[in-house]
DRENSE-830434 format. One line per 10 residues: their letters; for each residue x, y, z of N, C-alpha, C. Coordinates in Angstrom, 3 decimals. Example, Ala and Ser with C-alpha at 12.3 -4.5 7.8 and 13.67 -1.06 7.14 Angstrom:
// residues 2
as) 13.190 -5.690 7.800 12.300 -4.500 7.800 13.200 -3.300 7.800; 12.850 -2.250 7.080 13.670 -1.060 7.140 12.900 0.030 7.870
This chain:
// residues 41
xxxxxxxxxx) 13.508 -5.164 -14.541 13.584 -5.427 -13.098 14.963 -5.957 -12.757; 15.329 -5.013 -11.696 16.821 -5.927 -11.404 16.967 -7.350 -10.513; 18.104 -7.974 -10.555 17.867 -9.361 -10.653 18.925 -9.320 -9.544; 18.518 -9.503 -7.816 20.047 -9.205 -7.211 20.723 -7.854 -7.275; 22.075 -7.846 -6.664 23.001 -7.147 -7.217 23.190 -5.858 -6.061; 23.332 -4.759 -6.169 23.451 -3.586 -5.296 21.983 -3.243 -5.201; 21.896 -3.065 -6.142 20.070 -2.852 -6.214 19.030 -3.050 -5.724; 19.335 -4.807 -5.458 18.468 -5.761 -4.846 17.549 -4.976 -3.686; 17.755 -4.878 -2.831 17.248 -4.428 -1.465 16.591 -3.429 -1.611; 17.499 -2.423 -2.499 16.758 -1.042 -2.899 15.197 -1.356 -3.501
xxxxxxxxxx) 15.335 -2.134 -4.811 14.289 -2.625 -5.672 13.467 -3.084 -4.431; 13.643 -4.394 -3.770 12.375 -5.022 -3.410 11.614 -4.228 -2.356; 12.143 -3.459 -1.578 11.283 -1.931 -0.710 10.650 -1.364 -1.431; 11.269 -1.026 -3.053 10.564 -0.199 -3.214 9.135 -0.647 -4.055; 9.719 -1.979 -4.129 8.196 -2.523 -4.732 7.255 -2.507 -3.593; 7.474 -3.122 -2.177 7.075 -3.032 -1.257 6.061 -2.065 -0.961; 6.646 -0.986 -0.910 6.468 0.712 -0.946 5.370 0.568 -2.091; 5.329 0.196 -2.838 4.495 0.906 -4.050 2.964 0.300 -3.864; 3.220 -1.220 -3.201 1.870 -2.290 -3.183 1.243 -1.533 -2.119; 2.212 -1.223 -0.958 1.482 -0.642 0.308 0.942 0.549 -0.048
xxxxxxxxxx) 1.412 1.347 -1.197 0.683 2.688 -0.899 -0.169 2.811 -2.288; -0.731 1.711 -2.477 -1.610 1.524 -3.725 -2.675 0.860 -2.360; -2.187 0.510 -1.658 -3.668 -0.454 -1.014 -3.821 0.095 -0.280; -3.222 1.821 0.345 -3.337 2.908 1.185 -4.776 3.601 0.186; -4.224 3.709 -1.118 -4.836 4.565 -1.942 -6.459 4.076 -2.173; -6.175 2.789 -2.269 -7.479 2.166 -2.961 -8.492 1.559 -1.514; -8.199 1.893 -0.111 -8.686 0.997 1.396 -9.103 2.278 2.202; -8.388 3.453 1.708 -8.437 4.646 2.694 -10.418 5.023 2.348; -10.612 5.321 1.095 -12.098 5.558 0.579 -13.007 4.734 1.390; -13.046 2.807 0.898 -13.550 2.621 1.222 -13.951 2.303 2.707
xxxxxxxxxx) -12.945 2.992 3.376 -12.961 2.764 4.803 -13.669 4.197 5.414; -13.514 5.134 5.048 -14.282 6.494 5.479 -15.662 6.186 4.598; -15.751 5.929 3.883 -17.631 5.204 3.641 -18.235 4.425 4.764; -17.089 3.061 5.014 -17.988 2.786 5.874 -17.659 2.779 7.060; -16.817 3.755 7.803 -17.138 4.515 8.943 -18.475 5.374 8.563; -18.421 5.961 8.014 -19.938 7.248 8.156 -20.992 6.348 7.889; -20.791 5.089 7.148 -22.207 4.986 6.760 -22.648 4.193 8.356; -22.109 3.439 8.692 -21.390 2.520 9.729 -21.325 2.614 11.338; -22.188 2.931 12.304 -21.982 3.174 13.883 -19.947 2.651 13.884; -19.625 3.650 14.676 -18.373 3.209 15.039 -18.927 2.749 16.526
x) -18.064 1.966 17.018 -18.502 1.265 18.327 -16.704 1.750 19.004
């Protein structure tokens, strides 16, 4: 992991990037379950 440097900014987005589209990956399912199972109002 880089520490600072030119990198810096690059790195911490892209960790950013990675948490958000892991909790895209793993929220999207259980959210179309429970829409259908679920009255939308």
């Amino acid at each position: 992991m880089y520490d600072g440097g030119a990198l810096g900014g690059y790195t911490r987005w892209a960790v950013v990037f990675l948490i958000i589209f892991v909790l895209f990956i793993l929220l999207v399912p259980y959210y179309t379950t429970t829409c259908t199972t679920t009255p939308v109002y």
